[in-house]
MOPAC internal coordinates of N, CA, C and O (Angstrom, degrees):
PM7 1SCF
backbone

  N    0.0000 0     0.00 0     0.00 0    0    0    0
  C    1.4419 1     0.00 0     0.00 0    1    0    0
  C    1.5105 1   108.96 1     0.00 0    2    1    0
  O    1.2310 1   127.74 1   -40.27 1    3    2    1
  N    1.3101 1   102.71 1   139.73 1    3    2    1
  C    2.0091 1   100.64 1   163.92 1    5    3    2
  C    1.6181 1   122.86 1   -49.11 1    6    5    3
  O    1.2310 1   125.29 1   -18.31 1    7    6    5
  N    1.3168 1   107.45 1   161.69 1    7    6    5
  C    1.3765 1   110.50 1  -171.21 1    9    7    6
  C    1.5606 1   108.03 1   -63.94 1   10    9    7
  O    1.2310 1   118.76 1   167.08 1   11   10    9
  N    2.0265 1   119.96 1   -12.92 1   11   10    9
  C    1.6894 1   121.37 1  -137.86 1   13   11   10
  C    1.5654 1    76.83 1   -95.29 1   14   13   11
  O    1.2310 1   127.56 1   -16.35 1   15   14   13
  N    1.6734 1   103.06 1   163.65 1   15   14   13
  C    1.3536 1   114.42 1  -175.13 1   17   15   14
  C    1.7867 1   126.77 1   -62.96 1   18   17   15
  O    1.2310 1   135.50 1   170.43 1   19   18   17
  N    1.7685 1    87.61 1    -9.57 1   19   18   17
  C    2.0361 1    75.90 1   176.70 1   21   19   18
  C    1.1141 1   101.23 1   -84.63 1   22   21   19
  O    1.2310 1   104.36 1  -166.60 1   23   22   21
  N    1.5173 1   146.46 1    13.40 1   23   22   21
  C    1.6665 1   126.72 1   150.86 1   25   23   22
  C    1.4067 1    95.79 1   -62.07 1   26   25   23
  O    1.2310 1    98.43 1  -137.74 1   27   26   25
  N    1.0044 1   156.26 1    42.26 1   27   26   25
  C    1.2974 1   153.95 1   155.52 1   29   27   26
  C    1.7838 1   116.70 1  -101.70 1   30   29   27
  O    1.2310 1   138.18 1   143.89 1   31   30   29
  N    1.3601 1    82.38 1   -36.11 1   31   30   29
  C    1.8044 1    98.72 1  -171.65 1   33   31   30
  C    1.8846 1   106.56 1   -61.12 1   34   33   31
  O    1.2310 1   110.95 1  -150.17 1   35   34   33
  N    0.7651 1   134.64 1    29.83 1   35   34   33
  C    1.4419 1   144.98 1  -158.72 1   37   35   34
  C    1.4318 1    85.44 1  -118.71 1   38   37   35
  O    1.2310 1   121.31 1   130.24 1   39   38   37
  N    1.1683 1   115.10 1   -49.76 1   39   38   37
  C    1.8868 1   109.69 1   176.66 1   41   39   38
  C    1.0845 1   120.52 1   -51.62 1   42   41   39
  O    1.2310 1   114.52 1   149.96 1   43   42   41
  N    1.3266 1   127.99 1   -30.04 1   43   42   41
  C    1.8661 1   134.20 1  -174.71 1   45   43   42
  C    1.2541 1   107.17 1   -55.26 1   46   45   43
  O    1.2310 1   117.29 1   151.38 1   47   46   45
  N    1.8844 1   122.76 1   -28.62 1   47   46   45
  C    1.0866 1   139.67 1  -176.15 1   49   47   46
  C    1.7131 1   131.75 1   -37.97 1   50   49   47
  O    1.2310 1   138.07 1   124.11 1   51   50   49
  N    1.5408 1    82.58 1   -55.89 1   51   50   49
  C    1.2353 1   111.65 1  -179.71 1   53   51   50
  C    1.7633 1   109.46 1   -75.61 1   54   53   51
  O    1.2310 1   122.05 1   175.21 1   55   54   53
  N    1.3731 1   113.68 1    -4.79 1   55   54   53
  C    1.6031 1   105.74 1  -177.30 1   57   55   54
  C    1.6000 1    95.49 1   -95.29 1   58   57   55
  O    1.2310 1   115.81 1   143.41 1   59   58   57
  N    0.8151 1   125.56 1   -36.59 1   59   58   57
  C    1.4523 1   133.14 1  -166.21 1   61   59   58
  C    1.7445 1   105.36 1   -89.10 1   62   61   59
  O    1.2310 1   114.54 1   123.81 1   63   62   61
  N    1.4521 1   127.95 1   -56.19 1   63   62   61
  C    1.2587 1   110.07 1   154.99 1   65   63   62
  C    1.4291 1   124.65 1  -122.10 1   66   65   63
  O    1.2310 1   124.36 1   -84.33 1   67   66   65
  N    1.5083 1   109.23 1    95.67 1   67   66   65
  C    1.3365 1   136.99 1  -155.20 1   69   67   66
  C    1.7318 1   100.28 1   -64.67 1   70   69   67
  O    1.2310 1   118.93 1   146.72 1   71   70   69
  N    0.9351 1   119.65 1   -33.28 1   71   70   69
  C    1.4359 1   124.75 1   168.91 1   73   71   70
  C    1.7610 1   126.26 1   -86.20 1   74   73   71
  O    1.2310 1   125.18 1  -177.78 1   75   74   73
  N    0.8005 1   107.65 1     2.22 1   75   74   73
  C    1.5733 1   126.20 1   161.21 1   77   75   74
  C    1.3689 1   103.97 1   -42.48 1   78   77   75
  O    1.2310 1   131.41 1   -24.16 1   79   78   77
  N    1.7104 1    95.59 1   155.84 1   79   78   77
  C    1.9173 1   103.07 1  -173.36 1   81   79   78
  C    2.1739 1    75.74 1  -140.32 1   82   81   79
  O    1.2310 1   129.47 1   -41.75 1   83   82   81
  N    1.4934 1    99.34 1   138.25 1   83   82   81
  C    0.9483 1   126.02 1  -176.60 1   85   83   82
  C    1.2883 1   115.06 1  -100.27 1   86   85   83
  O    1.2310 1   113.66 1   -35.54 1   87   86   85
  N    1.6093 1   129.59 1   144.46 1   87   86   85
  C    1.7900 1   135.41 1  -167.14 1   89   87   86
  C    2.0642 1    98.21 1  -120.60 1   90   89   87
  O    1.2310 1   109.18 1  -102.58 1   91   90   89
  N    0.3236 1   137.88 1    77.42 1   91   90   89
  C    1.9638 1   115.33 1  -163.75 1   93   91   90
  C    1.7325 1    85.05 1  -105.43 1   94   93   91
  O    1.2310 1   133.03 1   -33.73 1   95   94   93
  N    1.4596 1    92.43 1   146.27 1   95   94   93
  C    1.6168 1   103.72 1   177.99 1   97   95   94
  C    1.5337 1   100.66 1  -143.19 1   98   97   95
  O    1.2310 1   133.17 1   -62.19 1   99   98   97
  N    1.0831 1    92.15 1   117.81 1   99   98   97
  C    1.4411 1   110.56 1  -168.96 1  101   99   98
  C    1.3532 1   109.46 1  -101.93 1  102  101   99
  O    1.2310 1   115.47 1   -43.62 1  103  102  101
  N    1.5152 1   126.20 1   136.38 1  103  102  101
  C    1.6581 1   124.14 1   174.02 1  105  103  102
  C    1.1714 1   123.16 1  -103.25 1  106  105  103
  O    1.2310 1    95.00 1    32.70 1  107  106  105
  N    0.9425 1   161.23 1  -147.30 1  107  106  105
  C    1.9670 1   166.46 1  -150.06 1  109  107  106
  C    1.2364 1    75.48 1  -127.31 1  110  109  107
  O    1.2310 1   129.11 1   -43.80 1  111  110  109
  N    1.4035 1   100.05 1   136.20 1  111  110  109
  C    1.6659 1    94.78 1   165.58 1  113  111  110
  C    1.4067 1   132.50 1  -107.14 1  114  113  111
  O    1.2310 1   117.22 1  -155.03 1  115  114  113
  N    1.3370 1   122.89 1    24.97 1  115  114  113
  C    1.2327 1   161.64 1   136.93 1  117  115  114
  C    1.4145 1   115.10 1   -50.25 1  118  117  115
  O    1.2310 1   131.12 1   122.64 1  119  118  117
  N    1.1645 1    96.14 1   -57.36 1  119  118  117
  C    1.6446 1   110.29 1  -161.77 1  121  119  118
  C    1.7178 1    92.37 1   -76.40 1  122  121  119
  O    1.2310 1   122.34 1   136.77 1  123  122  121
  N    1.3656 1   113.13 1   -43.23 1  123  122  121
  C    1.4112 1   121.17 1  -168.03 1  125  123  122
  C    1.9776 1   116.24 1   -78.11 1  126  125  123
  O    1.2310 1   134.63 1   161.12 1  127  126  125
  N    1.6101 1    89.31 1   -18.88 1  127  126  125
  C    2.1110 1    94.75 1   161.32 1  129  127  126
  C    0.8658 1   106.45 1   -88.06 1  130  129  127
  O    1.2310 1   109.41 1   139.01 1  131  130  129
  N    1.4973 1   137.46 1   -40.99 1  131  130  129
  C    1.4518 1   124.63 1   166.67 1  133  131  130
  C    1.3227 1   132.35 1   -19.47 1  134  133  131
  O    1.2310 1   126.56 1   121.06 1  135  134  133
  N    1.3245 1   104.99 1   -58.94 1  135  134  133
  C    1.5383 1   135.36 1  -156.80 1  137  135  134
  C    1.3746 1    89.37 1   -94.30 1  138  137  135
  O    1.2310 1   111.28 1   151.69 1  139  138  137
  N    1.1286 1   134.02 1   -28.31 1  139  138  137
  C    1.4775 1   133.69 1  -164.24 1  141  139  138
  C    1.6415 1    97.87 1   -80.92 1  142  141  139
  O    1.2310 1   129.51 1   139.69 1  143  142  141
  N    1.6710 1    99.26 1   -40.31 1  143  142  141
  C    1.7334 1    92.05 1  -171.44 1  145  143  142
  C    1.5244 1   109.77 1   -87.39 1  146  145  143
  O    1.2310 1   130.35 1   167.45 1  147  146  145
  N    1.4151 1    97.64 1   -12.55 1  147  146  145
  C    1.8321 1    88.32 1   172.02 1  149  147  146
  C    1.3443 1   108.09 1   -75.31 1  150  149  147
  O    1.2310 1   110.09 1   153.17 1  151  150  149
  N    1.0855 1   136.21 1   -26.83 1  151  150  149
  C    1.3191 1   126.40 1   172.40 1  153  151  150
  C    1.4203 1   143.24 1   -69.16 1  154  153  151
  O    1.2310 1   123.94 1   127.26 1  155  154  153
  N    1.6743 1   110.05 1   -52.74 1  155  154  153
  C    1.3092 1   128.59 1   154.39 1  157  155  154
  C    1.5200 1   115.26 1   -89.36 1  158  157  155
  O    1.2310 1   111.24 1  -146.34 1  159  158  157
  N    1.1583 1   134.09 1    33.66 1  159  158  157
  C    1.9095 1   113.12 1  -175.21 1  161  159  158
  C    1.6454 1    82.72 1   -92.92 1  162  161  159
  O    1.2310 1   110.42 1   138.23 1  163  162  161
  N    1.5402 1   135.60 1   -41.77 1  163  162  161
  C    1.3446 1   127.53 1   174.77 1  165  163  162
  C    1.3459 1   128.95 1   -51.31 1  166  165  163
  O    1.2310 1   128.37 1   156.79 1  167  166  165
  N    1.6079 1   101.48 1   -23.21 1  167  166  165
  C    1.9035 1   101.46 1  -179.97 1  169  167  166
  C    1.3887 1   108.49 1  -104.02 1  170  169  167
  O    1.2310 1   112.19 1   150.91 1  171  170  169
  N    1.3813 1   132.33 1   -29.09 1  171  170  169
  C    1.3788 1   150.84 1   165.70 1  173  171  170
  C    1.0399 1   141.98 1  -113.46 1  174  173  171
  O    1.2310 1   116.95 1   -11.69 1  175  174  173
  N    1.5771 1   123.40 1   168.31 1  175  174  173
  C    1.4127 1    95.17 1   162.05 1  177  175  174
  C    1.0307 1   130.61 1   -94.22 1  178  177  175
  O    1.2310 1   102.51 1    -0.61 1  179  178  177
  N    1.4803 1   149.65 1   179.39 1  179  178  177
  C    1.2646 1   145.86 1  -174.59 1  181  179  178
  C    1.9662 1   109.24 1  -116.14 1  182  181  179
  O    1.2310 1   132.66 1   -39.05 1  183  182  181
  N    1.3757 1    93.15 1   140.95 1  183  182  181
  C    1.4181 1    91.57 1   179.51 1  185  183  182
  C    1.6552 1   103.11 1   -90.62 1  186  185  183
  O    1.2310 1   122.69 1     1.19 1  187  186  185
  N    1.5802 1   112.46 1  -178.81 1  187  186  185
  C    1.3968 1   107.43 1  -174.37 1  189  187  186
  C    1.2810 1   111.55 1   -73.70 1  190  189  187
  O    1.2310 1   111.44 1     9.78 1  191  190  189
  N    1.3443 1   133.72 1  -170.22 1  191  190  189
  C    1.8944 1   134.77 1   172.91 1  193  191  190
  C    1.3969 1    85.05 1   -77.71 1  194  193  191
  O    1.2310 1   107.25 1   113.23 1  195  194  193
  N    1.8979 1   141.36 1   -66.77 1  195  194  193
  C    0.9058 1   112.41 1  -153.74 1  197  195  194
  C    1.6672 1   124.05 1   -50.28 1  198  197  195
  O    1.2310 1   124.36 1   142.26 1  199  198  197
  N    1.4989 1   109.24 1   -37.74 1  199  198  197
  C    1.6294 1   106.75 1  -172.92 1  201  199  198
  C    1.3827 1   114.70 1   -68.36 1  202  201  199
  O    1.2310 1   125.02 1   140.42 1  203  202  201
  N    1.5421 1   107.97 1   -39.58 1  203  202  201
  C    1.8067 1   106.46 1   161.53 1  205  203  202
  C    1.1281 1   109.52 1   -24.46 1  206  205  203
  O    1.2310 1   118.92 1    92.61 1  207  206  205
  N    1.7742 1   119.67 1   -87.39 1  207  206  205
  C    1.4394 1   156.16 1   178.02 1  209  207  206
  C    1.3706 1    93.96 1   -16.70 1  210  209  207
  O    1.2310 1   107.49 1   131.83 1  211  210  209
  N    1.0702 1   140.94 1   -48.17 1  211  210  209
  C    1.4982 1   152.46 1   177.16 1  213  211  210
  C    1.0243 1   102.31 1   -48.00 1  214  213  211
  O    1.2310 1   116.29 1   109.16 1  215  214  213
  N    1.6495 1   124.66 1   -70.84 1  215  214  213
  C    1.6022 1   137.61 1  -114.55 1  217  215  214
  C    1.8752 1    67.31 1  -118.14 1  218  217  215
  O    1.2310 1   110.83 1   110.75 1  219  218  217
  N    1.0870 1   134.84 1   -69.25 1  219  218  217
  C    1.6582 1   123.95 1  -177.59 1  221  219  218
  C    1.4516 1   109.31 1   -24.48 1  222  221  219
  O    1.2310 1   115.07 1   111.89 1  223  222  221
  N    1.4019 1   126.95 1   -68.11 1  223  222  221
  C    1.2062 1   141.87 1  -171.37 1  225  223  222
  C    1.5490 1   114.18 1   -41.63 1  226  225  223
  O    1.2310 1   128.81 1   118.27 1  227  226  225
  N    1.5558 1   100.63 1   -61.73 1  227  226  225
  C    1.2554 1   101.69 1   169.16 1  229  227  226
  C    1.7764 1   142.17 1   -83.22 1  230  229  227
  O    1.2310 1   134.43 1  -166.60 1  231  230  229
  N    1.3943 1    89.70 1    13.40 1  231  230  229
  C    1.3072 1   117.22 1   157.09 1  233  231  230
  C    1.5042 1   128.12 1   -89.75 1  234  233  231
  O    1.2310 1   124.56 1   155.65 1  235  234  233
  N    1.1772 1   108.86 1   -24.35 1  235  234  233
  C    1.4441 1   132.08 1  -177.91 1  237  235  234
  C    1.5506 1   107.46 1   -95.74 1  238  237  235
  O    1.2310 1   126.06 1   144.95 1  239  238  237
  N    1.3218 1   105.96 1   -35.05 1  239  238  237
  C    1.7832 1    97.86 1   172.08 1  241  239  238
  C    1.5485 1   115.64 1   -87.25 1  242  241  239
  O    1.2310 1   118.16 1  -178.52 1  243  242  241
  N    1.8079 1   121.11 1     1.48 1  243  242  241
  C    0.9120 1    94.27 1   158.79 1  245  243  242
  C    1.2474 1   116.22 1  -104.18 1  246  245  243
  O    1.2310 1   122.27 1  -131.03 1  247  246  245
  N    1.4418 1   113.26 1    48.97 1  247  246  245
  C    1.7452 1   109.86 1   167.16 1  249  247  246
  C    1.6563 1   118.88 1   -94.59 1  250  249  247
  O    1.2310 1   126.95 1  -178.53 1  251  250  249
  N    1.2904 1   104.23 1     1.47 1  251  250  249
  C    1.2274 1   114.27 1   172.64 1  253  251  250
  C    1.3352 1   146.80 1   -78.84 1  254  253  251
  O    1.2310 1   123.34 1  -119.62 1  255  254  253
  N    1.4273 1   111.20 1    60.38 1  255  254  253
  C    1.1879 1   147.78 1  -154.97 1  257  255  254
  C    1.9548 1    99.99 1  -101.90 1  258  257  255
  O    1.2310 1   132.24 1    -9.84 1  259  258  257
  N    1.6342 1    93.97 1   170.16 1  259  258  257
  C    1.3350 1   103.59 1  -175.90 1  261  259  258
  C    1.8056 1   118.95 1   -74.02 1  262  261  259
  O    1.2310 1   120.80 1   119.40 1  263  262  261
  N    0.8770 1   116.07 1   -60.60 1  263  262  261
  C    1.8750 1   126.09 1  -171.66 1  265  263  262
  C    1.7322 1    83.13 1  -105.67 1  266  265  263
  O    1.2310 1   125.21 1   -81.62 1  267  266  265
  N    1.4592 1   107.61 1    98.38 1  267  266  265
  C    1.5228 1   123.74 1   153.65 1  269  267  266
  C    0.9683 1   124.76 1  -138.78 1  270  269  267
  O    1.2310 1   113.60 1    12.98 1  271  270  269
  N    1.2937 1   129.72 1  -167.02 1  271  270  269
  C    1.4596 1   142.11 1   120.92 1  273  271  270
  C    1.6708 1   125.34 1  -152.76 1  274  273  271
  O    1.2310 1   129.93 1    -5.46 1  275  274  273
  N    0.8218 1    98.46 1   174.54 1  275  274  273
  C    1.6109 1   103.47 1  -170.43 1  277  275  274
  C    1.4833 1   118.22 1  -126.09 1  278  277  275
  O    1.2310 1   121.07 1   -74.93 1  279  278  277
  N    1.0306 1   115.56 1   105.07 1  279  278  277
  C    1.8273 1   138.25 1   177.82 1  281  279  278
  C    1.6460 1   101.95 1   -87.49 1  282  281  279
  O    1.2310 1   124.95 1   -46.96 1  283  282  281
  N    1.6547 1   108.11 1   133.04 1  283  282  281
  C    1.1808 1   106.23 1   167.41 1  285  283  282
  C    1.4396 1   101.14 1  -116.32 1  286  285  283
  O    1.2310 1   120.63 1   -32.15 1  287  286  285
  N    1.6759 1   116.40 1   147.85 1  287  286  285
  C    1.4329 1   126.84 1  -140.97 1  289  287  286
  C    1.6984 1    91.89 1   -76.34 1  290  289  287
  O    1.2310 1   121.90 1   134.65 1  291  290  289
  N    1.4360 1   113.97 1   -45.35 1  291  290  289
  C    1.6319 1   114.88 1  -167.48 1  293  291  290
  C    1.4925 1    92.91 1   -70.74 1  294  293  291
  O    1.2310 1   115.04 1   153.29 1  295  294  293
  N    1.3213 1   127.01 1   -26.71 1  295  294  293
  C    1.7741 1   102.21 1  -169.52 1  297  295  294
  C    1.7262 1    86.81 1   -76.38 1  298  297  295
  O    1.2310 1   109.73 1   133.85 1  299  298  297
  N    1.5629 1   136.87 1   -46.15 1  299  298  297
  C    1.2294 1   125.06 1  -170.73 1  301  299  298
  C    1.5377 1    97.40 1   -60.80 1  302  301  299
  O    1.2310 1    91.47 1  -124.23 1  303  302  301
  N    1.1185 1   165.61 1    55.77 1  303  302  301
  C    1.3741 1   157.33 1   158.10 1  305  303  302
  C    1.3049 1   116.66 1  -124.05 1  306  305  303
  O    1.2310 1   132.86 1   136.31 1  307  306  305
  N    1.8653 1    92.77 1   -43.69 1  307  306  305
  C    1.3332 1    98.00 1  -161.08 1  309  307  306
  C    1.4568 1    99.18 1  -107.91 1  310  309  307
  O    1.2310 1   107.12 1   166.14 1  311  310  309
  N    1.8093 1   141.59 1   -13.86 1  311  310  309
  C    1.8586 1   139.26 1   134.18 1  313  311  310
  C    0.8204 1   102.84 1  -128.34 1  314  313  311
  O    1.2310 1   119.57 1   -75.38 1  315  314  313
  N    1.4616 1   118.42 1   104.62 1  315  314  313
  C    1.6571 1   135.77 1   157.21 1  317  315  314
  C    1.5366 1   104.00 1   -35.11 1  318  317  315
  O    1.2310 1   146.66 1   110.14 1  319  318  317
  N    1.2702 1    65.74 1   -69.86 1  319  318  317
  C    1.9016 1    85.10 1  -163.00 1  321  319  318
  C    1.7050 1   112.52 1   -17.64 1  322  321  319
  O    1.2310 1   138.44 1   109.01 1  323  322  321
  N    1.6734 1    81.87 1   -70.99 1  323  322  321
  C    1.8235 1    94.78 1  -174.61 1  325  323  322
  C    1.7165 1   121.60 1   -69.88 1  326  325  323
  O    1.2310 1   129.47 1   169.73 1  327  326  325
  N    1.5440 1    99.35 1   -10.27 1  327  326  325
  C    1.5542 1    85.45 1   164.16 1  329  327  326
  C    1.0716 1   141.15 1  -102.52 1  330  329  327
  O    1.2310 1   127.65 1  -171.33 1  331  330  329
  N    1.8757 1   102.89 1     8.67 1  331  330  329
  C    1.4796 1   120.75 1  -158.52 1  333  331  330
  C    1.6582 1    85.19 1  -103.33 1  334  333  331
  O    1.2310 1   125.50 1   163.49 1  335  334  333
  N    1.6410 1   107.03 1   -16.51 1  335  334  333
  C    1.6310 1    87.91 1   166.21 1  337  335  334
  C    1.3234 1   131.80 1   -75.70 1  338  337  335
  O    1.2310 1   113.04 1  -156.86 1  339  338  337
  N    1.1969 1   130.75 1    23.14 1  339  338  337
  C    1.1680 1   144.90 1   166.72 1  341  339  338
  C    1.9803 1   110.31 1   -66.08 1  342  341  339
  O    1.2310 1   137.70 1   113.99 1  343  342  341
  N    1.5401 1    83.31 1   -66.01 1  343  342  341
  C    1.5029 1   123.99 1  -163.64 1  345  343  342
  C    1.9149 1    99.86 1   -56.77 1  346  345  343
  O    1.2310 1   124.70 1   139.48 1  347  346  345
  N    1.8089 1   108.59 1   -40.52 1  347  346  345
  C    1.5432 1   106.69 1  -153.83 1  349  347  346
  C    1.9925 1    79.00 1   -84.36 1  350  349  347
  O    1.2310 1   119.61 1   132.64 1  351  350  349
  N    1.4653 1   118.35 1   -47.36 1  351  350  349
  C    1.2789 1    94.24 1   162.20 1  353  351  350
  C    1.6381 1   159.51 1   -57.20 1  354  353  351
  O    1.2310 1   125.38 1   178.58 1  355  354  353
  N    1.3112 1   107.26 1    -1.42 1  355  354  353
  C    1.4236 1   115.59 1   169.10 1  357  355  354
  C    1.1262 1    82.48 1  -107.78 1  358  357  355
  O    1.2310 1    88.39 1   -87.80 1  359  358  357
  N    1.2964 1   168.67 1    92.20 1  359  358  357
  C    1.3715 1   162.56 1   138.26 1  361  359  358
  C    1.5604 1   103.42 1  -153.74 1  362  361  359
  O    1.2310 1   121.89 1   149.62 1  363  362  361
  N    1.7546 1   113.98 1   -30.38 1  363  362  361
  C    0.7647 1   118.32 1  -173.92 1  365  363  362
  C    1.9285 1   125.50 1    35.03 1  366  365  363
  O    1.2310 1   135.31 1  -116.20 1  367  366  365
  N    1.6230 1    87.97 1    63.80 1  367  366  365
  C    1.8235 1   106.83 1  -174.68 1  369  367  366
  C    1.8190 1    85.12 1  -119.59 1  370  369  367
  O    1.2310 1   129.01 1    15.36 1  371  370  369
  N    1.3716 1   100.25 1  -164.64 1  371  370  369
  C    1.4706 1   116.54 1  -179.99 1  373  371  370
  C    1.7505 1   106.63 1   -90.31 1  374  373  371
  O    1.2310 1   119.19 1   -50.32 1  375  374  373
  N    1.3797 1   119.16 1   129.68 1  375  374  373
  C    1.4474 1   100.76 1   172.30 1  377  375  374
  C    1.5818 1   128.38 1   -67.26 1  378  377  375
  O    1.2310 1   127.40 1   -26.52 1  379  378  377
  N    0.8709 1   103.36 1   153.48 1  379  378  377
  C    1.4922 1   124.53 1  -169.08 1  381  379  378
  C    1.4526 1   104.31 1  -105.25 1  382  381  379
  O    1.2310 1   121.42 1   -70.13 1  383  382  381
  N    1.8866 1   114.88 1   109.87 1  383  382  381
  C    0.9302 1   102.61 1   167.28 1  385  383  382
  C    1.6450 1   119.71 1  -119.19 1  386  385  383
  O    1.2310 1   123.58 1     1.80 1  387  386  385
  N    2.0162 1   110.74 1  -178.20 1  387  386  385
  C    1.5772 1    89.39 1   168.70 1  389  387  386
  C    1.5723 1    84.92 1   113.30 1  390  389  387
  O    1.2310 1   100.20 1   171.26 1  391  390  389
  N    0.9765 1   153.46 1    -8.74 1  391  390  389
  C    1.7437 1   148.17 1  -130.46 1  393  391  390
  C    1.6059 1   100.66 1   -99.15 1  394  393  391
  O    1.2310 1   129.88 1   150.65 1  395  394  393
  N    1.9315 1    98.55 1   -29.35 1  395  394  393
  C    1.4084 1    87.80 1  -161.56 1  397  395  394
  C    1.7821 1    95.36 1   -64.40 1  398  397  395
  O    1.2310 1   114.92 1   138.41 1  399  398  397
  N    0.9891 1   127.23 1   -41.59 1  399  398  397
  C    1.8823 1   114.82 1  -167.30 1  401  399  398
  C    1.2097 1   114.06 1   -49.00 1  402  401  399
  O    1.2310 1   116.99 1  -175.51 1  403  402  401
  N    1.5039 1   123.33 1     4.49 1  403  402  401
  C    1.3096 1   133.53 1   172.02 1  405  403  402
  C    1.5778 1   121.93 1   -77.39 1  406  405  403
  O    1.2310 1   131.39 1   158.01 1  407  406  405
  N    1.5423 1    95.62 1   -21.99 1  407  406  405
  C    1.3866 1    96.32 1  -141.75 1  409  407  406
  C    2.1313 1    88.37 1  -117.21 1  410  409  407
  O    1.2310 1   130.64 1   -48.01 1  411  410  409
  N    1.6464 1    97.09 1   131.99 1  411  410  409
  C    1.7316 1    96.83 1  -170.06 1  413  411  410
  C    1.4217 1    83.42 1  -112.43 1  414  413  411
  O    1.2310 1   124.54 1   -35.16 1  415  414  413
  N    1.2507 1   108.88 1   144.84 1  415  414  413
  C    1.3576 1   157.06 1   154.00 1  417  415  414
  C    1.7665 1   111.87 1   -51.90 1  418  417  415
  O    1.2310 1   110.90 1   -81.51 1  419  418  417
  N    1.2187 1   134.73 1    98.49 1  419  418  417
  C    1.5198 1   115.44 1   177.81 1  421  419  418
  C    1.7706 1    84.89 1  -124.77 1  422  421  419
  O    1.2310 1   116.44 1   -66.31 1  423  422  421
  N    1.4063 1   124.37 1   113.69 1  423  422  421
  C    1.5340 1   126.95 1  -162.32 1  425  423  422
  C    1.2428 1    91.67 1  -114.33 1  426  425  423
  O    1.2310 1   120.10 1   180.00 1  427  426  425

């Protein structure tokens, strides 16, 4: 999610379906201002990494909710497989394997 406050709006979620089971995939958050300023530094301005680093964090601690889990994006890149077992267990479906041939490499 962007650093601006409607990455917050993900909470409304839980009022409306209060029994919901949550996936959050979280990236380096380094890796994720990077990418943030290559994208918008032309339409906006950009705040520093430290205030990101802030506003990430506390975006990330409010993922701490009851029926979740938490995927980090480079472990899904680099074994699908084993991190999507997170996901088939709070879902509690059959795992799904095979995912990595899904997944391209641009290095």
């Amino acid at each position: 999610m962007n650093a601006g406050i409607e990455a917050m709006n993900w909470r409304k979620i839980q009022h409306v379906f209060p029994n919901s089971r949550y996936v959050f995939i979280t990236r380096d958050p380094k890796k994720t201002y990077d990418s943030w300023c290559r994208v918008e530094k032309s339409v906006r301005g950009i705040c520093s990494y430290d205030m990101y680093l802030s506003w990430w964090i506390h975006i990330n601690n409010s993922f701490n909710i009851g029926q979740s889990c938490h995927i980090s994006y480079e472990s899904l890149v680099d074994n699908v497989d084993k991190e999507m077992t997170k996901v088939w267990n709070l879902l509690n479906i059959e795992k799904i394997t095979g995912l990595d041939k899904w997944i391209v490499k641009n290095d």
